[in-house]
Structure formats: C-alpha cells, structure tokens
C-alpha positions as CSV (number, residue, x, y, z in Angstrom):
1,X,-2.1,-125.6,-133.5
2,X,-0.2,-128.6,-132.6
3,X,3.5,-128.5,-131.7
4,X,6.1,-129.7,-134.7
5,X,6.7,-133.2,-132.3
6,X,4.2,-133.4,-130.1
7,X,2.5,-136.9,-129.3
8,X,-0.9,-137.8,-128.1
9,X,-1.4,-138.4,-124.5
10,X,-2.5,-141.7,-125.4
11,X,-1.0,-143.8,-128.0
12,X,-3.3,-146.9,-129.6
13,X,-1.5,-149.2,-131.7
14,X,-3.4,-149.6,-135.3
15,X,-0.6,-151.5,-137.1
16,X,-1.5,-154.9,-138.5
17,X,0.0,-157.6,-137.1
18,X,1.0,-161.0,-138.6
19,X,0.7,-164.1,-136.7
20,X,1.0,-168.2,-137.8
21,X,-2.1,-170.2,-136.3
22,X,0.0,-172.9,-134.2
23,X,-1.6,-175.8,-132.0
24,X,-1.5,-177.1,-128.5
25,X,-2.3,-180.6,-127.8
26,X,-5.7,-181.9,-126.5
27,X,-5.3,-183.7,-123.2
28,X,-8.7,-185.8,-123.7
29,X,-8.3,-186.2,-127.8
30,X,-4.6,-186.1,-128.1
31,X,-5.2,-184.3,-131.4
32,X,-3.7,-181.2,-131.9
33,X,-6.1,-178.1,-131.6
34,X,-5.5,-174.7,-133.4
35,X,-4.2,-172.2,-131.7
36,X,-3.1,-168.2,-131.5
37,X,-0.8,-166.8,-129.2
38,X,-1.5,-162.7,-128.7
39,X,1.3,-160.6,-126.7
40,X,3.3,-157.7,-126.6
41,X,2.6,-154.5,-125.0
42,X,0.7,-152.9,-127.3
43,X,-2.3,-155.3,-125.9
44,X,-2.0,-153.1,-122.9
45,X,-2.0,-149.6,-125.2
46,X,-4.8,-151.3,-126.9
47,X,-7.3,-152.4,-123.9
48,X,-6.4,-155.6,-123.4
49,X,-4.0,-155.8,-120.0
50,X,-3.8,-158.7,-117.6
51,X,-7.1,-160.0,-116.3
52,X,-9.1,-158.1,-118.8
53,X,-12.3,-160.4,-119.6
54,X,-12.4,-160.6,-123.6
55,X,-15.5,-161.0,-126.0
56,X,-14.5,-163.3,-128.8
57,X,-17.1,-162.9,-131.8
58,X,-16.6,-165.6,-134.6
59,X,-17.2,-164.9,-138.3
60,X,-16.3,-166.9,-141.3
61,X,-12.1,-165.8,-141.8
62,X,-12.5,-163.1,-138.9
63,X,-12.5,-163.3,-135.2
64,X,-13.3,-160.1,-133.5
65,X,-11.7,-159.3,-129.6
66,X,-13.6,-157.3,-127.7
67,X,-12.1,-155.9,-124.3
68,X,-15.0,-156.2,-121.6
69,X,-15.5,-153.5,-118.8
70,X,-14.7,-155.5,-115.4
71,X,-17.9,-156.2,-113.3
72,X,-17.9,-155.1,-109.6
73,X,-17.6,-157.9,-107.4
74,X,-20.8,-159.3,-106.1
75,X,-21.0,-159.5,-101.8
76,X,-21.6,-163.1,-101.1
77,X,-24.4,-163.4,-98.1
78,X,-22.0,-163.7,-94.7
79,X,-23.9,-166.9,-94.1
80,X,-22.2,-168.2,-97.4
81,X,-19.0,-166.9,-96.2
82,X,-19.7,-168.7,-92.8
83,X,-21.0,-172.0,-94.7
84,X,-17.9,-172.4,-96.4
85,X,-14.9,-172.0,-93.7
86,X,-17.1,-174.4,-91.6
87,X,-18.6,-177.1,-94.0
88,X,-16.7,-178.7,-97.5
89,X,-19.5,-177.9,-100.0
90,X,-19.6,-178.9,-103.1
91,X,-19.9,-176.0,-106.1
92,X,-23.4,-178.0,-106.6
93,X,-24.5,-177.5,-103.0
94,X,-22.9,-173.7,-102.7
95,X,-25.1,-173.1,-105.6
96,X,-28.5,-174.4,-104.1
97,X,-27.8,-173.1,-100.7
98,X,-27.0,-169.8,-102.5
99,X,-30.3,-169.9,-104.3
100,X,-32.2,-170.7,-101.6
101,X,-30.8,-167.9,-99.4
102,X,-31.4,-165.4,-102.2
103,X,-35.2,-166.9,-102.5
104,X,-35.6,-166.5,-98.5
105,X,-34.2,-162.7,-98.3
106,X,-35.8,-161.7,-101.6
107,X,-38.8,-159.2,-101.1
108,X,-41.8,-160.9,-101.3
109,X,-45.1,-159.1,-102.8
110,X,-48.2,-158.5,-100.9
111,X,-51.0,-160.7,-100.6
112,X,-48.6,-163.6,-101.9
C-alpha cells in the first residue's frame, strides 16, 4: 500500500496545453510561415530534452511528436578523417570518396 503523500519516482506531465500558432518570416518568400513554439520543462519530464531527434507525424488537425532514441555515432574510416584535415572537400566529394572507400573495404563474395 502506498504512503498517504508519496510521489512517483518519475513524474510525466499529461496536462493539456494551450498554445497560439504564430509565424516567422521566410527569408526566400518573405511571407510569413506558421509556426509553434514548444518549451518548458515538462518537455524534459516528458522525453523531449535538448538534442533529442523528434518524429513529427502529420494528420489532418493533429500533429503527433515522437521523441527518437539517439543513434550511436558512426566511426568515419581514418582515411576520411585524414582526407579532411589535409584536403577542402566538398560535402559532394566527402560523399563519393566515402562511397567509394566503403565499396573497396566491403567483403566481396567468392567467385565474384
């Protein structure tokens, strides 16, 4: 049996929250785009604290958040690492060296 005032270790916010859909201004349209501002600490309580990667799902009248799990970081090849404190690539050319590196260190089949 639970204590007359005791709380649960965790506490997630359920409470309905009101908010006014704003705007910020396009810099290429100069139009003004609709916009929601979200904070307050019950984000955190909730799953949502700084950095976290969010899932947006879009359905007529409802948008749905979705905190994401963080992914571990991938190792980047040490020639990459090399590549890029001694030459100024591009993203473009990162991205085709990097594919090409992956395509000469993957394992090849047999008889290929």
């Amino acid at each position: 049996m639970t204590e007359e005032h005791s709380k649960p270790e965790k506490h997630i916010p359920t409470t309905t929250r009101t908010y006014t859909v704003g705007y910020i201004r396009d810099s290429k349209k100069l139009q003004p785009s609709p916009a929601i501002t979200l904070n307050g600490f019950w984000l955190a309580e909730a799953g949502f604290d700084t950095g976290t990667s969010v899932e947006v799902r879009v359905l007529p009248g409802c948008l749905i958040l979705t905190a994401k799990e963080p992914q571990p970081p991938v190792e980047e090849p040490e020639i990459m690492q090399t590549l890029r404190k001694v030459c100024k690539l591009s993203a473009r050319r990162q991205k085709q060296v990097k594919a090409f590196i992956e395509d000469v260190i993957a394992p090849k089949p047999r008889g290929v």
